[in-house]
N, C-alpha and C positions, 0 to 999 in steps of 0.2 A: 734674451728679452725678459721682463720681468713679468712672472704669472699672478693672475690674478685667479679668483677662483667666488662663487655664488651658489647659497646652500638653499634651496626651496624645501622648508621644514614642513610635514606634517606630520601628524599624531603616531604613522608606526612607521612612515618612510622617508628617506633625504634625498631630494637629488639634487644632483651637484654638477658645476660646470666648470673648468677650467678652460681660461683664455690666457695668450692668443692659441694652444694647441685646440681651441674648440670640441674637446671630448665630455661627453655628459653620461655619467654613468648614475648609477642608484645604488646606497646602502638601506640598512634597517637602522631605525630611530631603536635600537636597543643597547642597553650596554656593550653588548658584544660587538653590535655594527659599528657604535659609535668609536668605538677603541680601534677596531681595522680602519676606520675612516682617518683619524690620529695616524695612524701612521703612514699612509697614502697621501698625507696633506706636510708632514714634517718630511718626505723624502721631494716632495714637490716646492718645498720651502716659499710660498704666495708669496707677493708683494703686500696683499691687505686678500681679506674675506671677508664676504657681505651675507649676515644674515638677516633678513626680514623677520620684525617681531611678531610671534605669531600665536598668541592668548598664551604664552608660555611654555609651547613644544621646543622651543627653541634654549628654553635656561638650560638642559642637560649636556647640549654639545656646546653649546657658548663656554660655561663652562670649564669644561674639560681641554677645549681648545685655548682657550685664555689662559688657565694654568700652565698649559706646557709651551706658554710661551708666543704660542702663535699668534698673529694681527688680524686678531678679530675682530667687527664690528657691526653691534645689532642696531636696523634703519627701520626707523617707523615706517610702515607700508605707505602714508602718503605722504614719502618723498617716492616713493619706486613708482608711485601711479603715475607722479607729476612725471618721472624720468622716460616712462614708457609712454604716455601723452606728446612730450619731447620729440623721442624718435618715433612720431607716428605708427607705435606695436599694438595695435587691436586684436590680435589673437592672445589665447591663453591656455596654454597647458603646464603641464608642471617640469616640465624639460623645457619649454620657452621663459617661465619664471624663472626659474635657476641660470637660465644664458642672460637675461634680462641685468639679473643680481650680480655675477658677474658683469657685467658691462658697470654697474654702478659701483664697482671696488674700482677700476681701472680708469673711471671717470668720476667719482669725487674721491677728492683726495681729507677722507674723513683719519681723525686720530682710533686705533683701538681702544675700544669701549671696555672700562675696568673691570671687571670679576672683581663683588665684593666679598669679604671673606666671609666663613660658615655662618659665624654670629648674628651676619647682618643679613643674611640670606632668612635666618631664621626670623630676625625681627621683621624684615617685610613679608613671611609670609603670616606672619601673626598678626600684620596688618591688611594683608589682603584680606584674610578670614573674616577680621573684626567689619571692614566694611561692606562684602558681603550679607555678614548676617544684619548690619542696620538697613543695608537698602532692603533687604526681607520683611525686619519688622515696620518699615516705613510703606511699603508696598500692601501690606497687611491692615496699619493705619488707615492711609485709604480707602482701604475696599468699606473700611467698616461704616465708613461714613454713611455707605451707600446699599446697607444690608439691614431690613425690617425681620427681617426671620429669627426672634429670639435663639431658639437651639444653634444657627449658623455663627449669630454675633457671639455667642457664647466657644462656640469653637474657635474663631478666630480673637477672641480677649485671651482665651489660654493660652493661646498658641502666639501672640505680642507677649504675653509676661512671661513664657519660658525661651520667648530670644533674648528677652531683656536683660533676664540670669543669667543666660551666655556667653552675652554684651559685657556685665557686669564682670563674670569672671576671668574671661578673657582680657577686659582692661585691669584686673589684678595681677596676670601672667606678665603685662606687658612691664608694668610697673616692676617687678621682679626683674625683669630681664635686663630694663634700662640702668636695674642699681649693680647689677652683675655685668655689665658689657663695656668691656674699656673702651670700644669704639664710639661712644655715643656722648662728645662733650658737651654737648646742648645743657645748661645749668637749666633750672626750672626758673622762671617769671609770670608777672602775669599774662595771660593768657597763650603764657608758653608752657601749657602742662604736658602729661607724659604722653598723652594721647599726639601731639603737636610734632613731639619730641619725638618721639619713635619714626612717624610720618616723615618727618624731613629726613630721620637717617634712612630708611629704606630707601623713600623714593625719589631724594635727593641728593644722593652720594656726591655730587661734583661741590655741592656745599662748601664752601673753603678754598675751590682750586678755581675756580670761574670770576672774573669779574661782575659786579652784579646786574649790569645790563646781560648778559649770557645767563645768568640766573632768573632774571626776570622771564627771559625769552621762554626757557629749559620751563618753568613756571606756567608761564602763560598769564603774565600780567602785565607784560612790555608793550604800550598803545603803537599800532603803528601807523606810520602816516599815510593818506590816504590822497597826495596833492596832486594835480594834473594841469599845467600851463598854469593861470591865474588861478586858479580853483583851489582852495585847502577843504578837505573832506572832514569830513569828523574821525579822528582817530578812534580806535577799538583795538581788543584783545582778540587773539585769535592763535589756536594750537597750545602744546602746551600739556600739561599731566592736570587733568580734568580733577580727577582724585587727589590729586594735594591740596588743588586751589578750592575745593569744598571745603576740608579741613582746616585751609589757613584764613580762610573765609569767616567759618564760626570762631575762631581763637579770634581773630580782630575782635569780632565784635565785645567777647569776653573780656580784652584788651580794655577793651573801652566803655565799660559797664565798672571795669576796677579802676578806674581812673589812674590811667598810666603815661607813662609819658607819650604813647600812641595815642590815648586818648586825646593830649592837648596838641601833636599832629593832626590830629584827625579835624577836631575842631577849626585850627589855625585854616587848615584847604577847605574846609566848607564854607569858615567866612571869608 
């Protein structure tokens, strides 16, 4: 029978289950672990392996597993809530998540999720950083609104104009990277700058291989219908990479301030 097999990541351990033998054993999230795990999992040779995405404990073995070949695939946690909701599973420990994870390798029948190479790995982490530090100096913004204490507002202006500089340099790094990275054909337009551009290759990799309703969805800008007997609901957005759709959010509107051919889309659906 074909094995399936679900990794429950976190920060310094993995546990893991293999179905249908139902054995759940735990390594260490360290290189060493993760290397003896590799070879535990290529002599088990899986049908598919399911790892839940999990703030990023999960990129090291994904990974590693993906390069040597194995049928990886990393599941946003709410599809496993909905699967566990499904089979009525209200308990939770970290050996019931991993039999859970399993059970969603051997019931949806998902494609492995690509390992992008080093370059690109790099460029989104250059973009996680950079959004980071704007949600920092935007949260800072804020405060200030709301601060009469001369000496406090003054600590919090220097500390906005030294993210800013970071902002600033760090979108110079990107801009280098994008003119050094064969991976990234995105040509520049209007309000498809490098900022734009880096964005969609990090966190859009399927870019080019999807059709564009799957892109929308992958996005999170695909309305969906909402009809029931006679009834049409109002269609809305929902799920989706939150942090792209910020990004391609402001580029529209920049789009449309250069008066581009979005622009005269844009206008053509509002009138």
């Amino acid at each position: 029978m074909p094995g399936y097999v679900g990794i429950d990541v976190a920060q310094s351990e993995l546990m893991v289950c293999h179905r249908p033998e139902g054995r759940v054993w735990q390594a260490r999230n360290t290189p060493s672990g993760r290397a003896r795990l590799l070879a535990e999992l290529q002599a088990l040779a899986p049908e598919r392996i399911v790892l839940e995405a999990s703030g990023g404990y999960e990129r090291p073995l994904w990974r590693l597993l993906g390069r040597a070949g194995l049928p990886v695939v990393r599941v946003q946690p709410r599809r496993i809530k909905a699967l566990a909701r499904a089979l009525g599973r209200e308990a939770k420990t970290d050996a019931l998540d991993a039999t859970l994870l399993a059970e969603a390798a051997r019931l949806l029948e998902l494609p492995p999720t690509p390992v992008p190479p080093p370059e690109l790995e790099q460029l989104r982490e250059l973009v996680d950083v950079r959004r980071h530090l704007i949600e920092e100096r935007d949260s800072h913004r804020r405060r200030l609104h709301t601060i009469e204490s001369a000496p406090a507002r003054a600590v919090l202006t220097e500390l906005i104009a030294a993210l800013q500089k970071k902002i600033q340099a760090l979108d110079r790094t990107i801009q280098q990277h994008l003119r050094t990275c064969p991976l990234v054909p995105l040509a520049a337009a209007p309000g498809l700058g490098p900022v734009l551009r880096a964005t969609l290759a990090a966190r859009l990799p399927e870019l080019g291989r999807l059709d564009r309703g799957q892109i929308a969805a992958l996005v999170g800008v695909a309305p969906y219908n909402q009809d029931s007997g006679e009834r049409q609901g109002k269609r809305h957005i929902s799920g989706g990479r939150a942090d792209l759709r910020r990004v391609l959010y402001m580029a529209t509107w920049a789009a449309i301030r250069a008066r581009s051919v979005l622009a005269e889309t844009y206008a053509r659906l509002r009138a």
